[in-house]
C-alpha positions in Angstrom: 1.0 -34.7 33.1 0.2 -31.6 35.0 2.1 -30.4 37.9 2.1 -27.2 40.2 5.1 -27.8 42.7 8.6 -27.9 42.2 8.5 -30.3 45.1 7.4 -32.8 42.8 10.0 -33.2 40.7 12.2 -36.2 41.1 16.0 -35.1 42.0 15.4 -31.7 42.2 18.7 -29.9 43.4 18.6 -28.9 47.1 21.8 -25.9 45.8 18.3 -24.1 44.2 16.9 -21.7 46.8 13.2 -20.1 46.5 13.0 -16.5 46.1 13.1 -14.6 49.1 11.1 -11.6 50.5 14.0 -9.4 50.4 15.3 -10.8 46.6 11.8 -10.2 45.4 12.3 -6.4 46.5 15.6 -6.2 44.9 14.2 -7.5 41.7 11.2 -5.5 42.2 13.3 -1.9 42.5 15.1 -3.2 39.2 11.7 -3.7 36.9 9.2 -2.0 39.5 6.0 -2.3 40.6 4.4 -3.2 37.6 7.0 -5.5 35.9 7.3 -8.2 38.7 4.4 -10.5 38.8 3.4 -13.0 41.5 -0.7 -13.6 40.7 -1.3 -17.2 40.1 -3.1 -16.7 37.0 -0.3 -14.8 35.4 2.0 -17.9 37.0 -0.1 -20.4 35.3 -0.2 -18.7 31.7 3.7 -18.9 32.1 3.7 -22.0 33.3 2.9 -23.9 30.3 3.6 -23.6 26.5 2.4 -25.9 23.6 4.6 -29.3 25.3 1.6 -31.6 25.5 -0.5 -30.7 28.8 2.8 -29.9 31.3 2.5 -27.1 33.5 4.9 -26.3 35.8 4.7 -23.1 38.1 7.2 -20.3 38.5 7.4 -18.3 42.0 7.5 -15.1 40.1 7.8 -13.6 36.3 10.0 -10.4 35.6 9.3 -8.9 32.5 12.3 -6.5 32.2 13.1 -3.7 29.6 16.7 -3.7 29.1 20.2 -5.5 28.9 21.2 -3.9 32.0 18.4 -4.9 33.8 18.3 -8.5 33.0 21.8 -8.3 34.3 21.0 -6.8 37.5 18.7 -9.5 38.1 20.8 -12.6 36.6 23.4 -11.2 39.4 21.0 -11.7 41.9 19.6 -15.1 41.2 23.1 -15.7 40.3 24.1 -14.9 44.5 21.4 -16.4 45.6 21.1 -20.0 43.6 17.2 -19.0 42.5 16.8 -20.7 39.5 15.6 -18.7 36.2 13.9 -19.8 32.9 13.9 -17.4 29.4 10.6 -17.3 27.9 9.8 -16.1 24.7 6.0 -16.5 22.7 5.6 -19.5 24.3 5.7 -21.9 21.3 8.0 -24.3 22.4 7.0 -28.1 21.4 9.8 -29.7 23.8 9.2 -28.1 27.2 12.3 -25.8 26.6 11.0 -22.6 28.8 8.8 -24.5 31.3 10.2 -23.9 34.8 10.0 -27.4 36.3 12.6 -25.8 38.9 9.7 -22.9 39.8 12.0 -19.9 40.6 11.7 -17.0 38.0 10.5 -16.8 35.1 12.5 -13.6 32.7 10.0 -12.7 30.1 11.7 -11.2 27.0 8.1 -9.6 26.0 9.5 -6.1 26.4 12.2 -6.5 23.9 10.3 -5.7 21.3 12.2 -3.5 19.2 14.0 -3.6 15.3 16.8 -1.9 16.3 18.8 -1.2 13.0 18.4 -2.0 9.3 21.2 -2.0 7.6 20.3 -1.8 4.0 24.2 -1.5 2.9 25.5 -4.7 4.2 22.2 -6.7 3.7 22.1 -7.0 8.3 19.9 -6.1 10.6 20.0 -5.7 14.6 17.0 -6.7 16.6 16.0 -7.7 19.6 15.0 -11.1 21.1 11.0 -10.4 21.9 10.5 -9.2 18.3 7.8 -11.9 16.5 9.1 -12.9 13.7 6.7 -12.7 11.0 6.8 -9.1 12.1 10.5 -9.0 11.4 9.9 -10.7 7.8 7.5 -8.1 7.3 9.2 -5.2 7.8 12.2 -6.5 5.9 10.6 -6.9 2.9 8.7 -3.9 2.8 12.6 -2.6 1.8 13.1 -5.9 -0.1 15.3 -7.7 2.6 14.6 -11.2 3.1 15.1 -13.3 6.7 14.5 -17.2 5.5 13.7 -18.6 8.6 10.1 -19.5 8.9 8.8 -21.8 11.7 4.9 -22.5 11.6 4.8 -20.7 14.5 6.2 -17.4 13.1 2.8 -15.2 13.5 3.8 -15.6 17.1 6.7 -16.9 18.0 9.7 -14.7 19.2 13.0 -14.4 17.3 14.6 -14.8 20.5 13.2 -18.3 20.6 14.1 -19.4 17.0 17.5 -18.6 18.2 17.2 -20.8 21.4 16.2 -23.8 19.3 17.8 -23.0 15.7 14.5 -23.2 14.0 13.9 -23.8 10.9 10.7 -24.2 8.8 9.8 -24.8 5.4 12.5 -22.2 3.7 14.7 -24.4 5.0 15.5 -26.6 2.6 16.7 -23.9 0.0 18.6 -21.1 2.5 19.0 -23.1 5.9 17.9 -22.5 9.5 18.5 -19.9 12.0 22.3 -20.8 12.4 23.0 -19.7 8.8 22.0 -16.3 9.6 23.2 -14.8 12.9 26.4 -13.2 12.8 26.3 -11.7 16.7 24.7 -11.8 19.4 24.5 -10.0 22.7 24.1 -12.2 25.9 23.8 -11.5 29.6 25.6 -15.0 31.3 24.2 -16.2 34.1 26.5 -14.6 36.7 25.4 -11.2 35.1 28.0 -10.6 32.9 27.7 -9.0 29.5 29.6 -10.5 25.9 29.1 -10.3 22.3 29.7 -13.8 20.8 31.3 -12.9 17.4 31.3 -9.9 14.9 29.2 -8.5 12.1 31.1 -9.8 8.8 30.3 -12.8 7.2 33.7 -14.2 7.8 35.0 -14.4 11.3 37.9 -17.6 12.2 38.5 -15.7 15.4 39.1 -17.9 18.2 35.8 -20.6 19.2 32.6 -20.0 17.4 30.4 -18.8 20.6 27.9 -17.3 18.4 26.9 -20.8 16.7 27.5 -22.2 20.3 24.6 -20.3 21.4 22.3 -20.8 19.2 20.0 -23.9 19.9 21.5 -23.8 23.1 18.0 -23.3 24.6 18.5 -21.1 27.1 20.7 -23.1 29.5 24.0 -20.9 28.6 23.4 -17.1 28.4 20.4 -15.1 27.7 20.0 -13.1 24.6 19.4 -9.7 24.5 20.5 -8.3 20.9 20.9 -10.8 17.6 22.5 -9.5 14.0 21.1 -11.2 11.3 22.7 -11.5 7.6 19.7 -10.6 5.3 19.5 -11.4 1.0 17.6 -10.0 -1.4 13.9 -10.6 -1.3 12.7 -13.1 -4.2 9.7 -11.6 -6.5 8.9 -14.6 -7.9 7.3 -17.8 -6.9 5.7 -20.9 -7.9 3.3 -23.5 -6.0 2.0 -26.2 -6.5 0.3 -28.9 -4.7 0.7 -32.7 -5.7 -1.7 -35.5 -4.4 -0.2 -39.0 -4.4 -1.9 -42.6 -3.8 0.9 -43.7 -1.4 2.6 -41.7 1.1 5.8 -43.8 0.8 5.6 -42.7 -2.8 5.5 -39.0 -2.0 8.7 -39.8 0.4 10.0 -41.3 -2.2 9.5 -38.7 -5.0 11.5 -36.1 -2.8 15.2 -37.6 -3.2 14.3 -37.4 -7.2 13.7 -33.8 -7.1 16.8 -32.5 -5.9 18.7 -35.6 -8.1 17.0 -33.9 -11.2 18.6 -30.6 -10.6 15.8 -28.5 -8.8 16.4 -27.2 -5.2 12.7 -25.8 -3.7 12.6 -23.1 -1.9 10.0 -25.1 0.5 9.1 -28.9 -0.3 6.4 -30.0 2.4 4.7 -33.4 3.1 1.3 -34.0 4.8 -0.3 -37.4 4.9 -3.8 -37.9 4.3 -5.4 -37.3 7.8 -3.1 -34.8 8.4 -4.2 -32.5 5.6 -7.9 -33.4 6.0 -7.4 -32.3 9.7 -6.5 -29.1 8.7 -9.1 -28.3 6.3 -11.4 -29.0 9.2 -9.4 -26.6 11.6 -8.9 -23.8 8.5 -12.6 -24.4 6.7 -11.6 -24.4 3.6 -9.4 -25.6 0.6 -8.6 -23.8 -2.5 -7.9 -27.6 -4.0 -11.0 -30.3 -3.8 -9.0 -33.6 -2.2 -9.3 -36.8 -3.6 -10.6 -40.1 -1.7 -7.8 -41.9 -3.6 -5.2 -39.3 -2.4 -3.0 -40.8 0.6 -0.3 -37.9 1.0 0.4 -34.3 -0.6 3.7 -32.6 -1.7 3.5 -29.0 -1.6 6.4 -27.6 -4.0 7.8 -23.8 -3.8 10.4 -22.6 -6.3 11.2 -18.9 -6.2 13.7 -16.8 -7.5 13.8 -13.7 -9.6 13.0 -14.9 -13.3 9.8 -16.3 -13.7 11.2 -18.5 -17.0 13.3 -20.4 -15.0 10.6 -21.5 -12.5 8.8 -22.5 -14.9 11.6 -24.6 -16.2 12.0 -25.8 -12.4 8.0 -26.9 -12.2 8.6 -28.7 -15.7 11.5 -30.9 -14.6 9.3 -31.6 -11.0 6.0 -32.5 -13.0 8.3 -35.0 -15.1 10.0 -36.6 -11.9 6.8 -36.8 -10.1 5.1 -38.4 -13.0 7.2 -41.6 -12.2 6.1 -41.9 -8.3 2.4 -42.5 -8.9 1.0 -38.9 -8.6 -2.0 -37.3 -9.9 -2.5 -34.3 -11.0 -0.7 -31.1 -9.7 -2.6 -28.2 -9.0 -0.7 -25.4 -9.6 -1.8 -22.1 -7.2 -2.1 -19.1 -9.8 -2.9 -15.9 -7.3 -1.5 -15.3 -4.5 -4.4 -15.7 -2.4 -4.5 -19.0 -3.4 -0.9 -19.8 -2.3 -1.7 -18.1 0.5 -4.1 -20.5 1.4 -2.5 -23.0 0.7 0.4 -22.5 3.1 -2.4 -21.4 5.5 -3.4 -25.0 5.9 0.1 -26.5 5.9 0.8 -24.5 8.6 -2.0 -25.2 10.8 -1.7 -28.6 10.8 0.0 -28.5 14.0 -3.1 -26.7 15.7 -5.3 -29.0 14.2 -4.2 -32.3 15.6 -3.9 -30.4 18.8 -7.7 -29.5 18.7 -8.3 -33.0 18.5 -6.2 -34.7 20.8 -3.5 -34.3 23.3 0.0 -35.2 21.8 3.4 -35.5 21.6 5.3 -34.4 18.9 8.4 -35.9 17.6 10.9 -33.9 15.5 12.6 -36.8 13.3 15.1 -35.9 10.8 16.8 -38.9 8.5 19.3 -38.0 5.2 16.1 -37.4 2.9 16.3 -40.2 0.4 15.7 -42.6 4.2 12.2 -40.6 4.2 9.9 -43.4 3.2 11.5 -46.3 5.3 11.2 -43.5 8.4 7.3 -43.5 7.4 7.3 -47.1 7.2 8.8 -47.4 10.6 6.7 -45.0 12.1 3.5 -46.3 11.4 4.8 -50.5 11.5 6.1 -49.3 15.2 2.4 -47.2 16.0 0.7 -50.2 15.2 2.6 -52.8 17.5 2.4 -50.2 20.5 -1.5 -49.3 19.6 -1.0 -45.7 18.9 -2.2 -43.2 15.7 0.2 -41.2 14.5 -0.3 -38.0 12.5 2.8 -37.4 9.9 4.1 -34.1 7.9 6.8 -32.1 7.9 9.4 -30.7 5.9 10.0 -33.5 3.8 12.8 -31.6 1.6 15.0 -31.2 4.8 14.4 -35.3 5.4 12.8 -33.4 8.6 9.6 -35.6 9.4 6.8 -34.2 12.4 5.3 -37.5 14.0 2.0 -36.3 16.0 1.3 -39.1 18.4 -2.2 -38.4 19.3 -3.1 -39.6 23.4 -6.8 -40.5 22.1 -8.2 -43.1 24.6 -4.8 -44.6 25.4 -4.6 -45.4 28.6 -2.6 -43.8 31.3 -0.1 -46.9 31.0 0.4 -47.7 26.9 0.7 -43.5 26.7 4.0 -43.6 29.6 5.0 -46.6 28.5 4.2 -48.0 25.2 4.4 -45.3 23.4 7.6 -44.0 24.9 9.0 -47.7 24.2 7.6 -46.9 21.0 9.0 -43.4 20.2 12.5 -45.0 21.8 12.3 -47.7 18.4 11.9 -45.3 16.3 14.4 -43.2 17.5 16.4 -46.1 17.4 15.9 -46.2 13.5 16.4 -42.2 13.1 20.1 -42.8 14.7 20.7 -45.8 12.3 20.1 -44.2 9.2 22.4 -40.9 10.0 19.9 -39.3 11.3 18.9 -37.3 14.5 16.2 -36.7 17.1 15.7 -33.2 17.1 15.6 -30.9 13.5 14.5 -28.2 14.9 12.3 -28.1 18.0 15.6 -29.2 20.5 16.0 -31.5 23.1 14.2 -28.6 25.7 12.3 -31.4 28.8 11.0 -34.2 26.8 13.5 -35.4 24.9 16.1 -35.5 27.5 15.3 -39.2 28.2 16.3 -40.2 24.5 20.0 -38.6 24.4 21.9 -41.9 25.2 20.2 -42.9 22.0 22.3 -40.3 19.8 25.3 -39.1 22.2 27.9 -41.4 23.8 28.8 -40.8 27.5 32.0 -39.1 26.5 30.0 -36.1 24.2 27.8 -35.9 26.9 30.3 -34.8 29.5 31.4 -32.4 26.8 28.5 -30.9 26.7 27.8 -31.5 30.8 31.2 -29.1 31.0 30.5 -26.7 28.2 27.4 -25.9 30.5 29.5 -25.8 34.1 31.6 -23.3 32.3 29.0 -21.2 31.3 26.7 -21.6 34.4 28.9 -23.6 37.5 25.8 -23.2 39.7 23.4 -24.4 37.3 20.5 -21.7 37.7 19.8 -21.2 34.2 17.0 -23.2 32.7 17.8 -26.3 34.5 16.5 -29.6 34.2 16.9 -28.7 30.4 19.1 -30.8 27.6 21.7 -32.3 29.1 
């Protein structure tokens, strides 16, 4: 679906007003000339990020420099009821920063600064715009370590991990974003200024607003300055990749490893056309794949003593052994690990070089992994779709690619979203949840009644009118 006009979406709120002559010149004396955009080509490249084929068009972009500036300008869309979307790198997989209300678009782009390292208490203060493989970077150039590590993280903003509590494949061992901010700064959408907590790794003062914001997704404050907790940066790691003949064996094989005792610092599944997608996309593999081999595990330990990694990849090779694997490969350089990460983290890319999709964050209590597998594909073929699995299989966190092909225009509306509801259906009745770490953003919104009851839905309906009563900010979004 592709759309231009914010006339064309269905119950659109006549309290939103477009963004008058004399509003565009206030914003414009705020960012100037140069830092207010209206050409339709730079409307369209914010129109859209990596949700599918949706584009929706914004009236103008700001792209401002400063905390005091976004406030200046949140005061006047505040005033005037112009709706405003956040956008970071533009990575979003649920339609979380497209403006399907038009109005303006804030681009954090600007913010592009490490403000402070703080070496003594393991922190660091940055700001939203910063990309966060550049942030990883420079921390461990002074041996400071920030786990979170999205696929997208070579261009993703910070900013945005925070907006969706991302995750990645560190996951499993350290947690996502929400273990590691200790305080933000955020501009509400009435212009006012806060800091949502405190800089100590304790704080049981008053409501948690900090963890309230993040994965909010933009719809309750924009966020201008994050503190991150930091750790020591491992110098030791181990990788290895392990083929299996079944994929509901390699599912399988994950609740084992942590049973035996070892925790991973990343524990990744890919089915067969998934990785055989990306080693078309990358073009090349360090490891030769199998025509018997129907799914890959790819298994990180790190740490600090090599000896006890090699203990940890002992007990692994002896769990595996009983799930009908072959051989592991173990990756003995580092470019060699670093291509092997290269093509689990281009899957993504890959399936979207084939085929318009949607992608389905599923995440089940891990040892459910192989029955979600099972239902994913049983329910694909019923409802006529291919679906393209991986994901972070030691966070029970399962990516379901399901790839348009030559569906038509009805089975892609409505059998697969019948579909995708089924399997949702499944997620929820097994503990688990719809969203691991992508958020609820446009897309999902249709499934909520499937996870929330009406009563937590009006919770979260009035967390949201206390935060934004007229609504402005990121509308149309989550609840």
């Amino acid at each position: 679906m592709t759309t231009d006009s914010i006339s064309t979406i269905p119950g659109k709120s006549n309290a939103f007003h477009p963004i008058s002559a004399s509003s565009l010149a206030e914003i414009r004396s705020i960012v100037s000339e140069s830092y207010l955009l209206t050409d339709e080509t730079v409307l369209r490249e914010h129109g859209h990020d990596e949700t599918e084929d949706l584009v929706y068009l914004p009236e103008a972009v700001a792209i401002p420099a400063s905390t005091e500036e976004i406030s200046a300008i949140m005061k006047i869309c505040y005033r005037e009821r112009i709706p405003v979307t956040v956008r970071g790198g533009g990575s979003g997989l649920a339609g979380g920063a497209l403006p399907i209300r038009g109005g303006l678009i804030i681009s954090m782009k600007r913010f592009d600064q490490i403000l402070f390292i703080d070496e003594r208490n393991f922190q660091v203060t940055t700001q939203p715009g910063v990309v966060t493989e550049t942030l990883q970077n420079t921390l461990k150039e002074k041996g400071l370590f920030y786990p979170p590590d999205p696929s997208s993280r070579g261009w993703s903003f910070i900013g945005g991990n925070i907006s969706t509590n991302a995750g990645g494949p560190k996951a499993v061992k350290y947690g996502v974003v929400k273990d590691h901010v200790l305080n933000l700064q955020v501009v509400l959408p009435n212009g006012d200024i806060i800091w949502t907590g405190a800089n100590t790794l304790k704080n049981s003062t008053g409501y948690n607003l900090t963890q309230l914001l993040v994965g909010s997704e933009g719809t309750l404050g924009i966020v201008t300055q994050i503190v991150l907790r930091l750790q020591p940066y491992p110098t030791q790691n181990l990788l290895m990749l392990v083929p299996f003949r079944s994929a509901e064996s390699a599912c399988a094989a994950v609740a084992a490893i942590f049973q035996a005792g070892v925790t991973p610092s990343g524990l990744e599944f890919m089915e067969r056309n998934a990785i055989d997608w990306a080693v078309r996309y990358v073009g090349e593999t360090p490891v030769p794949i199998n025509e018997d081999d129907a799914a890959h595990l790819l298994i990180e330990v790190d740490g600090f003593h090599l000896d006890s990694l090699y203990a940890d990849c002992e007990t692994i090779t002896n769990v595996l052994a009983q799930y009908d694997c072959g051989e592991a490969f173990f990756a003995d350089d580092d470019a060699t690990k670093t291509a092997l990460w290269k093509l689990r983290r281009n899957v993504a890319h890959a399936v979207k070089k084939n085929s318009i999709y949607k992608e389905e964050d599923t995440v089940v209590p891990r040892a459910e992994l192989p029955f979600l597998l099972k239902k994913v594909k049983d329910t694909g073929a019923r409802y006529g779709f291919e679906s393209v699995c991986y994901g972070h299989a030691g966070d029970g966190n399962l990516h379901v690619n399901i790839l348009r092909g030559d569906l038509s225009e009805e089975a892609w509306n409505v059998g697969v979203t019948q579909g995708v509801r089924e399997i949702f259906q499944f997620v929820k009745s097994v503990g688990g949840t719809i969203s691991g770490e992508h958020g609820i953003g446009l897309v999902q919104k249709q499934y909520l009644d499937i996870v929330f009851s009406e009563v937590e839905m009006e919770l979260m309906r009035a967390i949201k009118g206390v935060f934004d009563p007229r609504g402005i900010l990121n509308p149309g979004k989550v609840v």
